[in-house]
C-alpha positions as CSV (number, residue, x, y, z in Angstrom):
1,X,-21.3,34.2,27.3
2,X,-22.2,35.3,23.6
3,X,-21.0,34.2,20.4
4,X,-20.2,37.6,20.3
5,X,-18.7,38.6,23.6
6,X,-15.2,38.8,21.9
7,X,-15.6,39.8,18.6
8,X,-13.0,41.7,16.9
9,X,-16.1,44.0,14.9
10,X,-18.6,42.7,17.7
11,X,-19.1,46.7,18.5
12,X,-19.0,47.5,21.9
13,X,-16.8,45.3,23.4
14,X,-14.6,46.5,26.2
15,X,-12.2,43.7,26.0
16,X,-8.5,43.8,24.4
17,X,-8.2,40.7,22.4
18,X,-5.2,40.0,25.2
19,X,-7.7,41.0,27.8
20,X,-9.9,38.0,25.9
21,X,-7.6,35.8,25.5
22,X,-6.2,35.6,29.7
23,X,-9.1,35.5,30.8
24,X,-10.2,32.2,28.7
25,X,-6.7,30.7,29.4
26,X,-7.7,31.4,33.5
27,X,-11.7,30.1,32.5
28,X,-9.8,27.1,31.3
29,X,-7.7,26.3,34.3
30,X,-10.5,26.4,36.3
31,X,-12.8,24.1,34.2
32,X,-9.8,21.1,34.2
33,X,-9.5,21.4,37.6
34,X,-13.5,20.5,37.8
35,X,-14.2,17.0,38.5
36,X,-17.8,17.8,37.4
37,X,-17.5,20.2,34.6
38,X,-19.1,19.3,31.5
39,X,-17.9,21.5,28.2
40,X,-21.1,22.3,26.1
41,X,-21.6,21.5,22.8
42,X,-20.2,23.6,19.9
43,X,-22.2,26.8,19.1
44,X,-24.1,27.6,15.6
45,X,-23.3,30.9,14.6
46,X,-26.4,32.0,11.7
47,X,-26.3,36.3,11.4
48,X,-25.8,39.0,9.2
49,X,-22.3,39.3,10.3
50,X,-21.3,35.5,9.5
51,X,-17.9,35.8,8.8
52,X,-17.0,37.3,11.8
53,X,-19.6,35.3,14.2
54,X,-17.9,32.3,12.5
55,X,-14.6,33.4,13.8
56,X,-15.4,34.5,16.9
57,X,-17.2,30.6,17.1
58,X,-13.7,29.1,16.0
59,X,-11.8,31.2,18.2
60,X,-14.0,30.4,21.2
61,X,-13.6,26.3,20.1
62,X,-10.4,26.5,20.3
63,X,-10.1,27.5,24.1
64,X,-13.1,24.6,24.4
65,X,-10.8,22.0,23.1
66,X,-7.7,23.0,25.4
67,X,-10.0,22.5,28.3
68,X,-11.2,19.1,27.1
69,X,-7.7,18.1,26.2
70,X,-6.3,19.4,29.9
71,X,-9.3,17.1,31.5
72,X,-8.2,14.2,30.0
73,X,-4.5,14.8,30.5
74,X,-3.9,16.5,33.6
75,X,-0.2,15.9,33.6
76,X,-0.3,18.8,31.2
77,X,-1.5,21.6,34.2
78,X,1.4,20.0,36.1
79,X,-1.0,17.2,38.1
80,X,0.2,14.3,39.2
81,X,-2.0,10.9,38.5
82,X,-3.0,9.2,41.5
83,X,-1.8,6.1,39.2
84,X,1.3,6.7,38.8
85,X,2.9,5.2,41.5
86,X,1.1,2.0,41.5
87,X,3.3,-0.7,40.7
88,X,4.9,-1.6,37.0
89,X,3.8,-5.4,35.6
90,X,6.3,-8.0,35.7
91,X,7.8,-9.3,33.0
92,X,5.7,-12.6,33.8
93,X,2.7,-10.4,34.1
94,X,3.6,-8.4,30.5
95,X,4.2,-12.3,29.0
96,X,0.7,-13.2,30.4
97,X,-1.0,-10.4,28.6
98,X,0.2,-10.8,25.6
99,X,-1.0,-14.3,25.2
100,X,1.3,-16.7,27.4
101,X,4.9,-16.7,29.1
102,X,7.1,-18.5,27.5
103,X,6.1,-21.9,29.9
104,X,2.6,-21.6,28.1
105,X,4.1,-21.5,24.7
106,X,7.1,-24.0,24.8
107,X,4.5,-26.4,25.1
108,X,6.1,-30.5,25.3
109,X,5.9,-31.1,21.5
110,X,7.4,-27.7,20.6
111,X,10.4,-28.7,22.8
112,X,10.4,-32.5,21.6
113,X,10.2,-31.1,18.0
114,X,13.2,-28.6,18.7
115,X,15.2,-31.6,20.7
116,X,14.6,-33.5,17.3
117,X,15.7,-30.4,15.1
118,X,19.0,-29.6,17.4
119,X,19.6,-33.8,17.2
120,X,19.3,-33.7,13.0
121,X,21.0,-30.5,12.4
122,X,24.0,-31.5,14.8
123,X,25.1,-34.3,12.0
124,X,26.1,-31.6,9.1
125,X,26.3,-27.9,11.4
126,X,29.9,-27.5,12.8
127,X,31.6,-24.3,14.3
128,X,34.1,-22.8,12.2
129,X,37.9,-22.8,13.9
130,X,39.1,-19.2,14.6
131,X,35.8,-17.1,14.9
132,X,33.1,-19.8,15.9
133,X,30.0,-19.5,13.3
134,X,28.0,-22.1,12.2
135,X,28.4,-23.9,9.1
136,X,26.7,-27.0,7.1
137,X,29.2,-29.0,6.4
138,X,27.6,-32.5,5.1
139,X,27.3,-33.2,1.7
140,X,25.7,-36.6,2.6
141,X,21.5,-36.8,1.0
142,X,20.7,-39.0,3.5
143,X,22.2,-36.7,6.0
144,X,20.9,-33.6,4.9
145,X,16.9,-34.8,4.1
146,X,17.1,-36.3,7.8
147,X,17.9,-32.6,8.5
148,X,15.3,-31.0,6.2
149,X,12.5,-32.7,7.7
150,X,13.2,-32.1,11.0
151,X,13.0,-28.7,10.1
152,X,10.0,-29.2,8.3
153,X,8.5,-30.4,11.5
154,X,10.0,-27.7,13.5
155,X,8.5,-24.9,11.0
156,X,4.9,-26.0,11.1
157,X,4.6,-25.7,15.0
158,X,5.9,-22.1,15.0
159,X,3.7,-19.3,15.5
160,X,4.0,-15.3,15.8
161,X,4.4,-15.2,19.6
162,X,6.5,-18.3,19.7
163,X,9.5,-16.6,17.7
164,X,9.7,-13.5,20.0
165,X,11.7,-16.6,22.4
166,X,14.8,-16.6,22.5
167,X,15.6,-20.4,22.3
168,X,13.1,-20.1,19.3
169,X,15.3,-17.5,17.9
170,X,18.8,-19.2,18.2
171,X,16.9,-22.6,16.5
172,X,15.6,-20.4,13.5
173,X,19.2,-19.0,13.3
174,X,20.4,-22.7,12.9
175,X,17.9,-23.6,10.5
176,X,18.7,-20.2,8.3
177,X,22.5,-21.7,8.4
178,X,21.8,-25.3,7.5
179,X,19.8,-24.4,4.7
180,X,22.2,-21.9,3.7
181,X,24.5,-25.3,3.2
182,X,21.9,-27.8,1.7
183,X,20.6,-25.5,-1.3
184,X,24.4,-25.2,-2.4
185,X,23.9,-29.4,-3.2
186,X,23.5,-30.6,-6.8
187,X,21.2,-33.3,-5.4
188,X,18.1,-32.9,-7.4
189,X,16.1,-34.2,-4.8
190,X,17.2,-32.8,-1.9
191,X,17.1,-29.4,-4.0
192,X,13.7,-29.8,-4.3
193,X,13.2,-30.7,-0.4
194,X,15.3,-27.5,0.2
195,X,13.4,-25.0,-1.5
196,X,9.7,-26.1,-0.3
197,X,11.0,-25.9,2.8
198,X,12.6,-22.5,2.6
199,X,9.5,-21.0,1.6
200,X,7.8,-22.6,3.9
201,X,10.2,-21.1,6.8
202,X,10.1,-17.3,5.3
203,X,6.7,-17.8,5.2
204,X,6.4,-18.5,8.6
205,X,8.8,-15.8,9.4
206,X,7.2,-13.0,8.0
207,X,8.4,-9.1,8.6
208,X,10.4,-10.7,11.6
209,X,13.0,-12.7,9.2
210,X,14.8,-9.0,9.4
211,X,16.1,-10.0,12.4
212,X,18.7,-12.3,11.0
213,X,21.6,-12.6,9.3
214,X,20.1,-13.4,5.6
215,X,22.7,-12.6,3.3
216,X,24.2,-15.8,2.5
217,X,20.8,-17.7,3.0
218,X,19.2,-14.8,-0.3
219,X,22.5,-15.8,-2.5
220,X,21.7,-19.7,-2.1
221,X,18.4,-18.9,-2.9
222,X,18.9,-17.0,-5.9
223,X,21.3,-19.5,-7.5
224,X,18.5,-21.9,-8.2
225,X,16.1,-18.8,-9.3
226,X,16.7,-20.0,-13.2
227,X,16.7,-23.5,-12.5
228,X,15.2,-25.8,-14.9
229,X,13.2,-28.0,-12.7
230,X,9.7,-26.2,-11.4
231,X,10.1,-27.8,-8.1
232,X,12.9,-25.7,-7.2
233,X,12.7,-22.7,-9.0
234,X,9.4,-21.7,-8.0
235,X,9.7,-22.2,-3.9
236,X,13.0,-20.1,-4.0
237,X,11.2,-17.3,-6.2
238,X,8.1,-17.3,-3.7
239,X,11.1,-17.2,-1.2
240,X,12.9,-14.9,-2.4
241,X,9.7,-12.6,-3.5
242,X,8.8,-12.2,0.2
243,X,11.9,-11.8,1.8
244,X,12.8,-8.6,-0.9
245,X,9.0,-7.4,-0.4
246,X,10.4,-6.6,3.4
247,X,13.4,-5.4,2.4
248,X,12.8,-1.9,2.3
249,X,12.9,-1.7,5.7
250,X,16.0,-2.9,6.3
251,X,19.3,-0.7,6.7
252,X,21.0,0.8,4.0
253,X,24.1,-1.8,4.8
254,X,21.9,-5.0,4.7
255,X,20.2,-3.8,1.5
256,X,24.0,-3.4,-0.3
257,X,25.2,-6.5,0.6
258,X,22.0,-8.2,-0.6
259,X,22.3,-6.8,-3.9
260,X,26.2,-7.7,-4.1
261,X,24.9,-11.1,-3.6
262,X,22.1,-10.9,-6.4
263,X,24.9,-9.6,-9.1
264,X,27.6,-12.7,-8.4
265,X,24.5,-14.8,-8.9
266,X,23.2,-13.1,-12.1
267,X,20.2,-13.4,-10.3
268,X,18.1,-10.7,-12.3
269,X,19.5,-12.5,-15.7
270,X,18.2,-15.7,-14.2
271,X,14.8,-14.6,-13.5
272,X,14.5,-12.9,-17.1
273,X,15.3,-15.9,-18.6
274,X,12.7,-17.6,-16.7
275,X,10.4,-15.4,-17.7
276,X,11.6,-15.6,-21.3
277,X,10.9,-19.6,-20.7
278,X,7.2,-19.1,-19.3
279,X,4.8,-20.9,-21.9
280,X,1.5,-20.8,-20.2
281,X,0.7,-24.3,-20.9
282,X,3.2,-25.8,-19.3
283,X,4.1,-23.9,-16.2
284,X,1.5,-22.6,-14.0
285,X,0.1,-18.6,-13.5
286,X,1.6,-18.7,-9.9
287,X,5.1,-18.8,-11.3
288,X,4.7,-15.8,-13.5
289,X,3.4,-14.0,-11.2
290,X,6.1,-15.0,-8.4
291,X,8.4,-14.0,-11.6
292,X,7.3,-10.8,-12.0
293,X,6.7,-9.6,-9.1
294,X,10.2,-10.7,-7.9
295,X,11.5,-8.9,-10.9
296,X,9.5,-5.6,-9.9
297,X,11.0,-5.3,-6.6
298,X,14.5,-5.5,-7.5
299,X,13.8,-3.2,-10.2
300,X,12.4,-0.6,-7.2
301,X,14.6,-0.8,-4.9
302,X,18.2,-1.3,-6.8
303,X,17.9,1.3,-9.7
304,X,21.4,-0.4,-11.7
305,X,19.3,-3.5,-12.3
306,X,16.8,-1.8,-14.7
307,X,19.4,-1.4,-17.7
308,X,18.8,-5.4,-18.0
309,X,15.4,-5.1,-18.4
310,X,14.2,-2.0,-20.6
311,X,17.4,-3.1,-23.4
312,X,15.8,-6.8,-23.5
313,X,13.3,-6.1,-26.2
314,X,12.1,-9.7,-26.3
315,X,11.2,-9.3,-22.8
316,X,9.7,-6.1,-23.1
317,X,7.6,-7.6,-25.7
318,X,6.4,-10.7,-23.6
319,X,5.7,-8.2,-20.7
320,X,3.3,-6.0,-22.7
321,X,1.7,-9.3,-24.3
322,X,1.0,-10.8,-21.1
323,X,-0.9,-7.6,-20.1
324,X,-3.5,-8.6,-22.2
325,X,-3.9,-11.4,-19.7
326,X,-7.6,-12.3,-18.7
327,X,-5.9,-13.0,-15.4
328,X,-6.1,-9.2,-13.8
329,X,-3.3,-11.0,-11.2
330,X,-0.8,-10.8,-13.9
331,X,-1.7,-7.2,-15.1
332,X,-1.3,-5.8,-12.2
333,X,2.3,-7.0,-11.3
334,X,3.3,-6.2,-14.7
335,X,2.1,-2.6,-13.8
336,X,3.8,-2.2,-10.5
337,X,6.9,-3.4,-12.6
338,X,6.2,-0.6,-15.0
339,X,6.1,1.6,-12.4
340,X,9.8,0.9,-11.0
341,X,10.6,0.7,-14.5
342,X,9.2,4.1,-15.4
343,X,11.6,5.8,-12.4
344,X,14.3,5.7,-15.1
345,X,14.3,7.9,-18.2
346,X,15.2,5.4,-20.5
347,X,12.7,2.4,-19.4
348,X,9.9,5.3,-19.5
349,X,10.9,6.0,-23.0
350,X,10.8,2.2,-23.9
351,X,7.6,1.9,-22.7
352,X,6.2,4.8,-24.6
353,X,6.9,3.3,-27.9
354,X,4.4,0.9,-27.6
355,X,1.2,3.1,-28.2
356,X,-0.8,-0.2,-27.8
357,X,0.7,-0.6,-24.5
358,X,0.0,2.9,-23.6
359,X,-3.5,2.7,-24.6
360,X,-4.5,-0.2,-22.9
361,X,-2.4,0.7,-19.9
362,X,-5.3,3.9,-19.6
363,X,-7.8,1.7,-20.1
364,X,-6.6,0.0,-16.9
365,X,-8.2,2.5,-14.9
366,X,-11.5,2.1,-16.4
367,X,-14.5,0.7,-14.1
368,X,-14.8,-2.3,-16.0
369,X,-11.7,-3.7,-14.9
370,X,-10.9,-4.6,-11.4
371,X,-9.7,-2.5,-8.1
372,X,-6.2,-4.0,-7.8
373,X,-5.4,-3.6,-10.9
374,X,-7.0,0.3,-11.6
375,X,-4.7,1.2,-8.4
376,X,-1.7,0.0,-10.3
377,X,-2.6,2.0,-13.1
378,X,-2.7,4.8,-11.2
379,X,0.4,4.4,-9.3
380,X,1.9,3.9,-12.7
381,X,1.1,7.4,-13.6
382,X,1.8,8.8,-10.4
383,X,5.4,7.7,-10.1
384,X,6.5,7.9,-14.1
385,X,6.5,12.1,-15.2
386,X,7.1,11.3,-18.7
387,X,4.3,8.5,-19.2
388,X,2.3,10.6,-17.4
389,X,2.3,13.2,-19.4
390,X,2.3,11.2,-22.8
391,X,-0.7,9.4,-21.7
392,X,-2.7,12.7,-20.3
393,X,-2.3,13.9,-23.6
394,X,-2.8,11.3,-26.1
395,X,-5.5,9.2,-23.9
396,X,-7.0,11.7,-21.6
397,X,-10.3,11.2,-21.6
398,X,-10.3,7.2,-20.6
399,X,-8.0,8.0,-17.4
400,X,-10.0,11.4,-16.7
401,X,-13.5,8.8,-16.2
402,X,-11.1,6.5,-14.5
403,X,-10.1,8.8,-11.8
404,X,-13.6,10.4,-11.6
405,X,-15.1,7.0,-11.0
406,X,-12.6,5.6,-8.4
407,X,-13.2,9.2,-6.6
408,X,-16.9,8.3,-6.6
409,X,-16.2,5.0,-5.3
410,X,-18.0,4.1,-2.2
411,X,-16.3,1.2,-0.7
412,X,-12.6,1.0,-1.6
413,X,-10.7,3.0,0.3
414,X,-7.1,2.5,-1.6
415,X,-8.8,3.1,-5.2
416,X,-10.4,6.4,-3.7
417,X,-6.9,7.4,-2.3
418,X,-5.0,6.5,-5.5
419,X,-7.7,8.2,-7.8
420,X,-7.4,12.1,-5.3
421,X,-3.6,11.2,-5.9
422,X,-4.1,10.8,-9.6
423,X,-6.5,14.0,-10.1
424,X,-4.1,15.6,-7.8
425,X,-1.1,15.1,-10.0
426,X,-2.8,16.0,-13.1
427,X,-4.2,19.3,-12.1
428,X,-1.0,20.2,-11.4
429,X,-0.3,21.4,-14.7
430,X,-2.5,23.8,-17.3
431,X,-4.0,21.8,-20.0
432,X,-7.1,20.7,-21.9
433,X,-7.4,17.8,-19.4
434,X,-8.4,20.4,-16.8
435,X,-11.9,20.6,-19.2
436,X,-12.8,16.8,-19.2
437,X,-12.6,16.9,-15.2
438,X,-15.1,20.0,-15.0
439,X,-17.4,17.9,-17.8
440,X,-17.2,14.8,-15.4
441,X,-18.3,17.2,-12.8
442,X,-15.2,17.2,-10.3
443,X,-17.0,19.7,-8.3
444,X,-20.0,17.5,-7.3
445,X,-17.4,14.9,-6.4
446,X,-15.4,16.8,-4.5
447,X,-18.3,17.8,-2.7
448,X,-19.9,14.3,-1.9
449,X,-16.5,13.3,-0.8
450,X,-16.7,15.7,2.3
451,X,-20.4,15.4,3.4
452,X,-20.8,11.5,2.2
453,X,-22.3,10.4,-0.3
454,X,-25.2,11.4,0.2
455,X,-25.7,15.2,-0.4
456,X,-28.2,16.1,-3.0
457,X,-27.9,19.7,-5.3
458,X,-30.8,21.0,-3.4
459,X,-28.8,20.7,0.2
460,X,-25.8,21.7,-1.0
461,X,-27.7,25.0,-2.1
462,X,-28.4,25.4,1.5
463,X,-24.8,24.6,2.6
464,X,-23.0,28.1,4.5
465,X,-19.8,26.9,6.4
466,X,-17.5,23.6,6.1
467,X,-19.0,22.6,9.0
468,X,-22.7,22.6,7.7
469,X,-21.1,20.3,5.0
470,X,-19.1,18.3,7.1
471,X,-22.3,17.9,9.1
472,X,-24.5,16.3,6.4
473,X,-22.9,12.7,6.0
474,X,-20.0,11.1,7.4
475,X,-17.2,12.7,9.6
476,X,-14.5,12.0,7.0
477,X,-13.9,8.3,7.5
478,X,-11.7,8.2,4.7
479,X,-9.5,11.0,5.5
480,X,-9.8,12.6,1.9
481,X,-10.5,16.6,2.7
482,X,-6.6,17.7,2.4
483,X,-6.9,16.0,-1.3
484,X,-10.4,18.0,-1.7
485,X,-9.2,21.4,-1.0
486,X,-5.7,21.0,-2.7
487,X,-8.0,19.4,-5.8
488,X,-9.8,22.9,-5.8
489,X,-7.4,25.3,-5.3
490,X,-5.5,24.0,-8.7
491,X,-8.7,24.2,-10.4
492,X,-9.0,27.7,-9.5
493,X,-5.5,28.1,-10.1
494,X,-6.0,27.3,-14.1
495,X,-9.3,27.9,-14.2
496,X,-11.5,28.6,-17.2
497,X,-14.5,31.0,-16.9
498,X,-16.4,29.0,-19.3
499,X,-16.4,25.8,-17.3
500,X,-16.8,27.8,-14.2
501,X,-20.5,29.6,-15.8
502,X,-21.2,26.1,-16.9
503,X,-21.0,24.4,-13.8
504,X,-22.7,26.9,-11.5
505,X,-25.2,27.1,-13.6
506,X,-26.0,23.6,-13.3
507,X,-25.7,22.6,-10.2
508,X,-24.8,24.9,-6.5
509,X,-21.8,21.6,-5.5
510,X,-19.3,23.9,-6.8
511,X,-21.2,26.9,-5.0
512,X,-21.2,25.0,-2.0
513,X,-17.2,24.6,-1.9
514,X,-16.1,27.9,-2.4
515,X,-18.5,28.9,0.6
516,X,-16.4,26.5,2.3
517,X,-13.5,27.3,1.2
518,X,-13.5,31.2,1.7
């Protein structure tokens, strides 16, 4: 059959287009139910009439693909898989494939070390009279490091498959409780035993501590989050860090009761002070950092709590002079606080005052510095309107070379994303920024984005469909083209002529796109 066979200005063609399109949908029925049928390769359409060849091609891939998709799911023409009745795995069999049963796993020192965790905790963890949950009760130290331990021991022989067991899970429910009890002591030492060993169990934990009740486990935590000895305050802000990192996820319910915890421990005036505390020759990077980025997820995701931060001006000035950090950790947490901060009109107004702040913060998204931070820069201006718009205006050209550079990047996915977000964002609006992207030469990005990096001006002179471009390098690994496209049309959208004649006459990338495009 022709390229042209169907044509809607093919001339000559006897077919209706309904005609057309039954008697693909019956070629189509025929070809899935062909063991042996192989669908040939997509057709290249090169004539006089290209536009209407290359729809004719598309129109014809289309019915292509439904017959490739019907051969590998034949369900979908109503046929029944000769597999289908074999028989379902066991439960034993499902265990076995995904790494042992539960025989395998509960191995003779796991159960010795949970006999001696169940022995330990059964000194201080009572039921309650009347409705029958577990509570630590012992306020003896002896008592109550004989129980950390244990669960010390018990913690380091966990792993991922290991807590999908139910006795695993009721013995991590027990620790949560006793722990829960012990970090409420004024024991300095046991304190200290208590909160390496909480991290050390929500460490182990991971995305699967969800599963509990951790209410009353976060408010012991966060009672000790301003506490004057390192050895404690540190563990239960790494603790506490990762167990609000997950948090998001949780239900709406959980997330409310967490925070009504965090206010009847002052919890975000505690970590403020800390922060206000940090000398960096005394206390070490890792708390900061633990500090701030504990502090930046309570600021996303419980918007009341940001009123205590932006009105401290004392902290907002020891924020902004630890971004001048040579430690790019520290930056970078400090601008994903920014960012949460930035949500709320008055914290992005705060941070606007401080033009040194602002022009160092687009600066961040310079080459020179590194990929984790340049993404939080970006995210910065992506999520804050008003600093974006400050900062596009007063510091464009810094954070216009940014973005073109992390667009041109050839191995980091996430700054690639985060720089088509940025550009995206930007181009948005009219504005003299839309000139310093065509002299960075957006179009020649753009166009090396979807054919790889590899295209030179001479084949993109050549270049007559997307898929001739698409063709060249790589088959989109990154997933960027809806940014590409979107990225072009605002461009054409406030376009201005001159940059337009400038930019084809330098170069046929921007020549190649619009071929593309139309």
């Amino acid at each position: 059959m022709s390229a042209r066979s169907h044509g809607g200005c093919g001339g000559g063609a006897a077919a209706t287009p309904a005609a057309a399109v039954r008697q693909e949908e019956q070629t189509a029925r025929k070809r899935a139910m062909s063991a042996s049928l192989e669908i040939p390769p997509a057709m290249s359409v090169r004539s006089s009439a290209g536009r209407s060849d290359l729809r004719t091609l598309r129109f014809l891939s289309g019915f292509s693909f439904l017959s490739g998709f019907l051969l590998t799911n034949p369900a979908r023409i109503a046929m029944r898989p000769a597999f289908s009745a074999s028989k379902q795995p066991s439960a034993r069999e499902k265990a076995r494939r995904k790494g042992g049963s539960a025989d395998q796993l509960l191995t003779d020192q796991v159960l010795s070390l949970r006999t001696r965790l169940h022995d330990a905790l059964a000194l201080g963890l009572t039921k309650c009279e009347g409705h029958g949950a577990k509570e630590w009760h012992s306020t003896d130290a002896g008592i109550q490091s004989h129980a950390l331990k244990a669960i010390a021991a018990f913690v380091g022989c966990l792993s991922n498959e290991m807590l999908k067991l139910p006795p695993i899970k009721d013995s991590v429910s027990d620790v949560l409780v006793s722990l829960e009890g012990i970090l409420k002591t004024t024991n300095v030492s046991v304190l200290i035993q208590a909160a390496d060993v909480s991290l050390k169990l929500v460490s182990s934990l991971g995305n699967s501590i969800r599963q509990y009740p951790i209410v009353e486990f976060v408010s012991s935590l966060s009672r000790e989050l301003s506490a004057v000895q390192l050895p404690i305050a540190m563990p239960c802000t790494g603790a506490m860090s990762r167990i609000l990192n997950i948090l998001p996820m949780a239900r709406a319910s959980v997330q409310t009761e967490i925070w009504e915890a965090l206010e009847k421990t002052n919890a975000v005036s505690g970590i403020i002070s800390a922060l206000q505390r940090y000398t960096h020759n005394v206390h070490p990077l890792s708390y900061l950092t633990e500090l701030i980025s504990l502090l930046g997820v309570i600021l996303w995701i419980w918007p009341s709590s940001r009123y205590h931060v932006w009105s401290n001006s004392n902290l907002m000035d020891k924020l902004a002079q630890y971004c001048n950090s040579t430690e790019t950790t520290v930056a970078a947490k400090i601008l994903k606080m920014y960012a949460s901060l930035g949500l709320y009109g008055y914290g992005a107004m705060v941070l606007l005052r401080n033009e040194d702040l602002m022009a160092k913060i687009s600066h961040f998204t310079g080459k020179s510095y590194p990929s984790l931070t340049r993404i939080e820069a970006f995210k910065l201006l992506q999520r804050s309107s008003k600093s974006r718009n400050v900062l596009i205006t007063s510091h464009c050209p810094p954070i216009v070379e940014g973005i073109i550079d992390a667009m041109s990047d050839n191995d980091d996915k996430s700054l690639v994303m985060e720089g088509c977000r940025t550009a995206l964002l930007l181009l948005c609006y009219p504005g003299n920024h839309h000139g310093f992207f065509w002299s960075n030469a957006i179009d020649e990005v753009l166009c090396k984005i979807v054919a790889g990096r590899c295209i030179s001006s001479h084949q993109a002179h050549q270049i007559l469909c997307y898929e001739e471009l698409l063709n060249i390098g790589s088959k989109d690994v990154m997933n960027m083209h809806p940014f590409v496209w979107d990225i072009l049309g605002y461009l054409a959208v406030h376009c201005n002529n001159e940059y337009l004649s400038a930019r084809k006459r330098q170069n046929c990338f921007l020549q190649a796109l619009i071929s593309c495009a139309w």
